[in-house]
C-alpha positions in Angstrom: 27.4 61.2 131.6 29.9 60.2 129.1 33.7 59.6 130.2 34.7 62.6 128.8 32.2 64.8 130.5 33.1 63.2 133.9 37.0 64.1 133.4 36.1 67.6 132.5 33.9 67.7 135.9 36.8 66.2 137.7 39.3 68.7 136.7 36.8 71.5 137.4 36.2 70.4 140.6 40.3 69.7 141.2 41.1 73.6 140.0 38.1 75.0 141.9 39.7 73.3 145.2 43.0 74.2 144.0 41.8 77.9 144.0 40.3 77.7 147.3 43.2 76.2 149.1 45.3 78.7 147.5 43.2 81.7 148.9 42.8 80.4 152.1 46.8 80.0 152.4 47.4 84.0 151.0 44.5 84.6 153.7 46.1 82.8 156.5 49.8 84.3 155.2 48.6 87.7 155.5 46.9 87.0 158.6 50.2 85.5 160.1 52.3 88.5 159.0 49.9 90.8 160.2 50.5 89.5 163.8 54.1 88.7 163.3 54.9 93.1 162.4 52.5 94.1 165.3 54.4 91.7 168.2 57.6 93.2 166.6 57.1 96.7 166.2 55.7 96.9 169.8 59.2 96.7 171.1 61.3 99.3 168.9 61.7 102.9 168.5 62.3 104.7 165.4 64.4 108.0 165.5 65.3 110.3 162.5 69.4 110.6 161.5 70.5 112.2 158.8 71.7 109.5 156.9 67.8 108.3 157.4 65.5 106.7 159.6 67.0 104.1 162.4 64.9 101.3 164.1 66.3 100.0 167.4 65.5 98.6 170.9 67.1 99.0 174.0 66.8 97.4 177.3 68.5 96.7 181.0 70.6 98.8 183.0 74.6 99.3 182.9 77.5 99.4 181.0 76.1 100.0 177.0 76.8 97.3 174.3 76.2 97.4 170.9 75.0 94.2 169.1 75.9 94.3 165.3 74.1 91.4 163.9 74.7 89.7 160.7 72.5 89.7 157.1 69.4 89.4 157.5 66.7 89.9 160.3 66.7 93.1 162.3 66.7 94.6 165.4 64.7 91.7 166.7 67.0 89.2 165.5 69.9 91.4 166.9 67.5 91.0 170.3 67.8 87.2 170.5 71.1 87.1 169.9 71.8 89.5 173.0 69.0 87.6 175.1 70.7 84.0 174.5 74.5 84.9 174.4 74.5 88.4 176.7 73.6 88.6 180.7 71.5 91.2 182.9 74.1 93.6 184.0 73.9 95.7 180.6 72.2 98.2 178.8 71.7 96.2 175.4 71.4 98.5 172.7 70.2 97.0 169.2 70.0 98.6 165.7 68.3 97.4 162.6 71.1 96.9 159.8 70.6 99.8 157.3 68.8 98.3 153.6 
């Protein structure tokens, strides 16, 4: 096998393992995501407004409060913020940001 011939196997070989590693991530990524919207969406409720539809959890017993959280996430991240900074005691009430 000349030089030439064995660089040409080489890259061959590097761009057919390069193809299956990229596969195998997207397959894994999709996989991941999969899991990731079904543990989420088990915990939320979607209702119809007028302005459109609103996703949003609510949990505990008491006085109501509203968590507004910032850009970004949803509901869920609206959840963790109540969980690590709020108490039992309340009714915890937590939209997903509109967009």
């Amino acid at each position: 096998m000349t030089k030439r011939n064995r660089w040409l196997a080489s890259a061959v070989a590097a761009g057919v393992a390069a193809i299956s590693i990229a596969i195998g991530i997207s397959v894994a990524y999709a996989q991941d995501m999969r899991t990731i919207r079904d543990r989420v969406s088990r915990s939320s409720q979607v209702i119809q407004s007028r302005d459109g539809l609103i996703e949003f959890t609510i949990w505990g017993s008491g006085r109501a409060v509203l968590v507004a959280h910032g850009a970004g996430g949803g509901y869920d991240q609206g959840g963790l913020i109540a969980k690590a900074y709020g108490g039992d005691g309340f009714r915890w009430i937590v939209p997903s940001r509109f967009g």
